[in-house]
C-alpha positions as CSV (number, residue, x, y, z in Angstrom):
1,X,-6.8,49.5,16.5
2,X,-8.1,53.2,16.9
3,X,-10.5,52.9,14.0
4,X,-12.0,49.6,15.4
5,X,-12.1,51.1,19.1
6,X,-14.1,54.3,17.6
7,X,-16.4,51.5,15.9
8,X,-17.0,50.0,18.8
9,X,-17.8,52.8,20.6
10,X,-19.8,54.0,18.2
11,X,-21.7,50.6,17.9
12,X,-20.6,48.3,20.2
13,X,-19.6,44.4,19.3
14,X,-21.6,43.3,16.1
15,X,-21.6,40.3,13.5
16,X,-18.7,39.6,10.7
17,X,-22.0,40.1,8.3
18,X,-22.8,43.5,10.0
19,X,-22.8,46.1,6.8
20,X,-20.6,48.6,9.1
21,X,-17.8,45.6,10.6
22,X,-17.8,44.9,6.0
23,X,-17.1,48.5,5.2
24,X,-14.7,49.0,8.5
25,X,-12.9,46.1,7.0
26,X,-12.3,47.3,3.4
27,X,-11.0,50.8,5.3
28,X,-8.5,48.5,7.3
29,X,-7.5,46.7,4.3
30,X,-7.2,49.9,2.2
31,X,-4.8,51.6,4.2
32,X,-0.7,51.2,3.3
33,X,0.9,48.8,5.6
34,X,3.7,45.6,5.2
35,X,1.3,42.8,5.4
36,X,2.6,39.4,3.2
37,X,0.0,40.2,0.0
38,X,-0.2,36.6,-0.2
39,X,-2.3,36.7,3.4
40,X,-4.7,39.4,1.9
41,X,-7.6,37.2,2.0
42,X,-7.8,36.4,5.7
43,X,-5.8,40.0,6.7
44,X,-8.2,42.3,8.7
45,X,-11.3,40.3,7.2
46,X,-14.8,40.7,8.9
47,X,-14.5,37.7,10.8
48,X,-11.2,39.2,11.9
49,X,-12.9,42.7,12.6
50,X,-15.9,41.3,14.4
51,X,-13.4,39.4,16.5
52,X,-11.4,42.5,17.6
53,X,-14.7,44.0,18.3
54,X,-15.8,41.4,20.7
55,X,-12.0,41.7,22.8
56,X,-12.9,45.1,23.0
57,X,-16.5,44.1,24.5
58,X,-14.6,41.3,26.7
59,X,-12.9,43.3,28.5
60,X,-15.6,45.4,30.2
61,X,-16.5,43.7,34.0
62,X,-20.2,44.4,33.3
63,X,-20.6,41.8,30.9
64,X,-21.2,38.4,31.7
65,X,-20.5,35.1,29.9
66,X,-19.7,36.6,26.8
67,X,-16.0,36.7,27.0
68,X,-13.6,34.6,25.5
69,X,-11.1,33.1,27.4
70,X,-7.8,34.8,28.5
71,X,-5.3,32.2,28.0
């Protein structure tokens, strides 16, 4: 979560095919943690990373219509 805030921060919300949300996501996937190595495929993927980014972005009142909703 801290690495993808800095990212964000950094760069703001970007695209699953984004070259940095790709390299953030082999980081996230290289670190040790107790994920199901069967689930490795979809675990902290680009589409996932790019998602995280854009929860990050919905949660700032400034920006309109881009949020997804809170349910």
């Amino acid at each position: 979560m801290i690495l993808a805030l800095d990212f964000y921060l950094k760069h703001s919300a970007c695209g699953a095919r984004d070259k940095g949300v790709i390299s953030l996501s082999k980081l996230l996937n290289s670190l040790p943690t107790s994920k199901d190595p069967k689930d490795s495929a979809r675990f902290r993927n680009p589409n996932g990373v790019a998602l995280k980014l854009a929860n990050f972005q919905a949660g700032l009142p400034e920006i309109i219509g881009t949020q997804l909703p809170h349910k």
